[in-house]
N, C-alpha and C positions, 0 to 999 in steps of 0.2 A: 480484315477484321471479322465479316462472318462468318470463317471456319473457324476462328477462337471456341463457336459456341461448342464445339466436339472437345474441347481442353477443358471449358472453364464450367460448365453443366456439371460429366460426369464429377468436378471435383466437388462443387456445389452440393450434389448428391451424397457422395459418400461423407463429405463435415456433416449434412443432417441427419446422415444415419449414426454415422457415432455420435453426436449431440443426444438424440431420440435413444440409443443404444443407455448411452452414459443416465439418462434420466429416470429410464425403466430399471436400471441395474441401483441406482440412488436407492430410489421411492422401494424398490423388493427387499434392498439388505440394508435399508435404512441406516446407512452414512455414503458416506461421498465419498468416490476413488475416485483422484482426477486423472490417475493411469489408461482407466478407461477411455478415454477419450483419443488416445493417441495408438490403443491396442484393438485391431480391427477384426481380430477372431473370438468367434462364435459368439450368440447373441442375438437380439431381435431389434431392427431388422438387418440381415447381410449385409456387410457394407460391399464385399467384394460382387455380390451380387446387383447390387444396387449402382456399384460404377460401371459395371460394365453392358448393365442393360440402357443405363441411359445415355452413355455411348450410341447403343442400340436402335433408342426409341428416338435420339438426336436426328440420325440418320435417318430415320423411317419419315418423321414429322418432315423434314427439312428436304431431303431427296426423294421421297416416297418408298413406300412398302414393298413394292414392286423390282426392286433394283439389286442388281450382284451386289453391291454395299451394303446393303441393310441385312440381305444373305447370308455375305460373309461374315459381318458384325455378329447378327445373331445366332450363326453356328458359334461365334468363340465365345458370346455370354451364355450358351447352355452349355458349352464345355467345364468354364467358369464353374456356373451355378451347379451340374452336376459332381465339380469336384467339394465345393463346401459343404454338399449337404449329404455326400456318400462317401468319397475318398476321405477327406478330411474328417470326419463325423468320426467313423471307424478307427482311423489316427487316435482320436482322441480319446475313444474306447479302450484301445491296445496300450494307450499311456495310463490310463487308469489301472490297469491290469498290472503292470510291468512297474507304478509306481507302491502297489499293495504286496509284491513278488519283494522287490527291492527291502524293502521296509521289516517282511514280515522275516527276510535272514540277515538281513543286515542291521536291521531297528535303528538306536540313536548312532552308531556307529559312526564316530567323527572322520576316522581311518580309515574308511571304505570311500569316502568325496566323491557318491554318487548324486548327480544332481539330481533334484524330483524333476521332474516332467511337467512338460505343460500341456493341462486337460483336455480344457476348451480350447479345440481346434476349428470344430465344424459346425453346422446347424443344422438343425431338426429343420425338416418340412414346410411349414408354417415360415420361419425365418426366412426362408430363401424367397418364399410366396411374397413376404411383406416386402424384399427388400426389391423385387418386380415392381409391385404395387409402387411403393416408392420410387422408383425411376420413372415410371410413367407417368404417374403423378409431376413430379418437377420438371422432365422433361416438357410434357403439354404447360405447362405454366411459362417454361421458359421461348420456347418455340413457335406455341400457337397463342397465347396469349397474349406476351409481352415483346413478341416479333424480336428474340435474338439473336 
């Protein structure tokens, strides 16, 4: 039951980043998409960032900082985090681009059954930041805290 805590954390994590995600998206376009909740790109805070560092931070707290495990962990949550907030980012850029291309020769065009694209792919800077912050945070709460 105490390697659970590397399962049941990072998931813990990533539900209060979309919770957190979905409230900051409410309160800015004042109504409520409950779609949010269940769509995990781009946004503040990362959620993919936010599960895989508390994976990360699980490990560190629990085996120590020092260890090929927490290592390995945390090369694949900067691989993670550098894909949301550069690969993907720019994804979402090039879908913007390609959705105003699309549009502007094909316009209402029923007969052309180009699907629009979807934007938000990635995150700014900041997001990936918070969604750190946020692992670490839950993880110490859950690990050193509350001894899970």
């Amino acid at each position: 039951m105490k390697n659970f805590v590397y399962l049941i954390v990072p998931f813990i994590s990533v539900i209060v980043a979309q919770i957190i995600k979905f409230i900051i998206e409410s309160i800015k376009n004042k109504k409520i998409n409950l779609e949010r909740l269940l769509n995990g790109n781009g946004g503040m805070p990362s959620s993919h960032t936010s599960f895989t560092f508390t994976l990360t931070m699980c490990i560190g707290f629990k085996e120590g900082f020092d260890t090929s495990l927490f290592a390995i962990s945390f090369i694949f949550a900067c691989i993670v985090a550098y894909d949301a907030f550069n690969v993907r980012f720019e994804s979402g850029k090039q879908a913007v681009a390609i959705n105003l291309l699309v549009e502007s020769i094909f316009g209402e065009n029923k007969k052309a059954s180009i699907k629009h694209l979807k934007e938000e792919l990635g995150h700014k800077p900041l997001e990936v930041v918070m969604g750190v912050m946020l692992a670490t945070i839950i993880s110490y709460i859950f690990v050193v805290i509350l001894k899970f």
